[in-house]
C-alpha positions as CSV (number, residue, x, y, z in Angstrom):
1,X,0.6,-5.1,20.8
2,X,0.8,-6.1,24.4
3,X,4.3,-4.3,24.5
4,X,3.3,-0.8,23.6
5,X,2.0,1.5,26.1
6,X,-0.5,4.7,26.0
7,X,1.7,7.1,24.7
8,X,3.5,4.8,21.6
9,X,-0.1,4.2,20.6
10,X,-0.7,8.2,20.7
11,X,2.7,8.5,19.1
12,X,2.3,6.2,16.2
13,X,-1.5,7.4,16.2
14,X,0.3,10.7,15.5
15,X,2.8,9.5,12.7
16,X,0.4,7.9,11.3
17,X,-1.7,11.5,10.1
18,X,1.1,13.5,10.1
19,X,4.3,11.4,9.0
20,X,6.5,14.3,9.2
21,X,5.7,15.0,12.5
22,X,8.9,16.6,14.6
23,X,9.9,14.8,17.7
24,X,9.3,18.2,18.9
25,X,5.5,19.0,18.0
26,X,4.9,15.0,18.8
27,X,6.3,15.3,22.6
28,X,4.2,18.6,23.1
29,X,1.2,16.4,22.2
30,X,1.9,13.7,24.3
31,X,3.8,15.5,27.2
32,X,7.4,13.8,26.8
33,X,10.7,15.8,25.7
34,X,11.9,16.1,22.2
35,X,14.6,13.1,23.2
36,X,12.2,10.8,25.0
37,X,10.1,10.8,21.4
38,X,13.3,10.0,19.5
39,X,14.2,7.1,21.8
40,X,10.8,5.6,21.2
41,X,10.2,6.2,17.6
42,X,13.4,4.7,17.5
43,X,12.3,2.1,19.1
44,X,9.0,1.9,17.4
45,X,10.9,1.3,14.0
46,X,13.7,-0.8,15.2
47,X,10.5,-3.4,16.5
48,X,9.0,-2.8,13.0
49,X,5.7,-1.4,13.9
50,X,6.8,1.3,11.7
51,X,8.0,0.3,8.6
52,X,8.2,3.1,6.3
53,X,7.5,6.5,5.6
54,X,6.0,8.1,2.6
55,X,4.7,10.8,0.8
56,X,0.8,10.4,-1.0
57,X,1.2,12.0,-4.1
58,X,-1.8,13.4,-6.3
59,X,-2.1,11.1,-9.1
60,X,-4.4,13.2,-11.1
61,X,-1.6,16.0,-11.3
62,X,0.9,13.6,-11.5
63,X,-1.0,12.3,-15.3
64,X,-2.7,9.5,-13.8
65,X,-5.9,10.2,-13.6
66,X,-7.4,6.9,-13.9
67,X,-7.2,3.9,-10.9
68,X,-8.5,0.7,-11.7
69,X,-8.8,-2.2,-9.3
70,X,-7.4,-5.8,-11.4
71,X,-8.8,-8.9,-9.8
72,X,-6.8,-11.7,-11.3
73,X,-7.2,-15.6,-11.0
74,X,-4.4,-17.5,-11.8
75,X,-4.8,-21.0,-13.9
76,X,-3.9,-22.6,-10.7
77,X,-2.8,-21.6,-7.1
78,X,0.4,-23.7,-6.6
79,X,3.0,-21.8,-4.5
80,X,5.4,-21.7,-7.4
81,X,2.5,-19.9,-9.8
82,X,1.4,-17.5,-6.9
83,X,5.2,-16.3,-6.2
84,X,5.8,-16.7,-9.9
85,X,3.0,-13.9,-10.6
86,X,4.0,-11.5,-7.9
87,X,7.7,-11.8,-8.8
88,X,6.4,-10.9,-12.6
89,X,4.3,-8.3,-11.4
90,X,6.7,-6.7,-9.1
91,X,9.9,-7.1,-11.6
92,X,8.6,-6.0,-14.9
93,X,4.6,-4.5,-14.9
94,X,4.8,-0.5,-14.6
95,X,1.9,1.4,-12.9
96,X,0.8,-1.6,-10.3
97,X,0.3,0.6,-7.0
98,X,-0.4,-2.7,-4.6
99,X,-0.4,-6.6,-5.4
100,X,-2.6,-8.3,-2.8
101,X,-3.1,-12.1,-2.5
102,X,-6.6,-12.4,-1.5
103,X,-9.3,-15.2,-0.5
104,X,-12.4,-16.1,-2.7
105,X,-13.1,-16.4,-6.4
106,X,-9.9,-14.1,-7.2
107,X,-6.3,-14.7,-6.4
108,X,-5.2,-11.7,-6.5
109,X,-6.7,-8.1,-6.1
110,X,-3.9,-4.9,-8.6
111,X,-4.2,-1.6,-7.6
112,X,-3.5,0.3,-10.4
113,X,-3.1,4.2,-11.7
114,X,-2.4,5.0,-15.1
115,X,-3.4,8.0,-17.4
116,X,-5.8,6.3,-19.2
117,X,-8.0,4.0,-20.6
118,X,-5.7,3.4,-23.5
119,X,-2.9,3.0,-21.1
120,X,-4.9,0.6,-18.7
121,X,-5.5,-1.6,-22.1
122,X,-1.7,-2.1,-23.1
123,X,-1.1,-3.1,-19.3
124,X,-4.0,-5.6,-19.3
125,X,-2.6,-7.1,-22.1
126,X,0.5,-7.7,-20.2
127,X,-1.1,-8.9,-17.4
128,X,-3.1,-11.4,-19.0
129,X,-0.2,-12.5,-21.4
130,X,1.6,-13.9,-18.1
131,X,1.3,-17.6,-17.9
132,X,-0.1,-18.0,-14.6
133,X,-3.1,-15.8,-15.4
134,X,-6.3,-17.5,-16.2
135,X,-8.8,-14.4,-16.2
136,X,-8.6,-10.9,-14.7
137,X,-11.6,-8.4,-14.1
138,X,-11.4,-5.0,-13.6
139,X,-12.9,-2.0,-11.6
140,X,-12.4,1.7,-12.1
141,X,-12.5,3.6,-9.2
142,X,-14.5,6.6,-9.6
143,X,-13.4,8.9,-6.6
144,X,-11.6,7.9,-3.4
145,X,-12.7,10.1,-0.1
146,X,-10.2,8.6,2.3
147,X,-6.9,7.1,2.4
148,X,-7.8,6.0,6.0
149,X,-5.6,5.0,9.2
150,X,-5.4,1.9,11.3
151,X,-7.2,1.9,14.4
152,X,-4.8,1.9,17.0
């Protein structure tokens, strides 16, 4: 982070709460012209501190109304079965939100949304039919009051 001055912090401070902030609105916040913005979101991008932008949908409306969290341990945690079960999980399993390799007891930590408990079931099932899989446990989430920000 050494590279980035005071005002690409406030800028991608910015982007980050409001990702369809205008170069505009943005440079009337931080006291630079519409251009200067451009040029450094540009630049912001092209260095990969940004690397996407998206829209949070609302699950609920969207007829997912229930997140679970999967922890899954694998039967061993050679490279090959670790990249084996993300490339499984990213190529074929419907509904998986995140796949995180974490530390600890579990090897990997699903963030899932689906419509239901029914529906959570049948994925399970596919999750735990994968041959890597040793055991999985799962945690419903039962409200979420942040999405958060990084603290830049």
């Amino acid at each position: 982070m050494t590279s980035l001055d005071k005002i690409d912090l406030d800028i991608l401070r910015r982007l980050q709460s409001d990702g369809r902030g205008t170069n505009e609105a943005i440079g009337l916040q931080v006291n630079l012209s519409q251009s200067a913005v451009s040029k450094r979101v540009q630049a912001l991008e092209k260095q990969n501190y940004i690397l996407a932008y998206r829209a949070v949908l609302n699950a609920e409306k969207l007829g997912l109304g229930l997140t679970v969290m999967t922890f899954v341990s694998l039967k061993t945690q050679r490279k090959a079965d670790l990249e084996a079960f993300e490339q499984a999980v990213a190529a074929g399993l419907p509904n998986i939100l995140e796949c995180m390799r974490v530390s600890g007891e579990w090897d990997f930590l699903l963030k899932v949304a689906v419509a239901d408990q029914r529906e959570y079931g049948i994925l399970l099932d596919r999750i735990s039919a994968l041959e890597q899989v040793e055991h999985t446990q799962s945690i419903q989430v039962l409200a979420v009051r942040s999405a958060g920000t990084l603290p830049i």
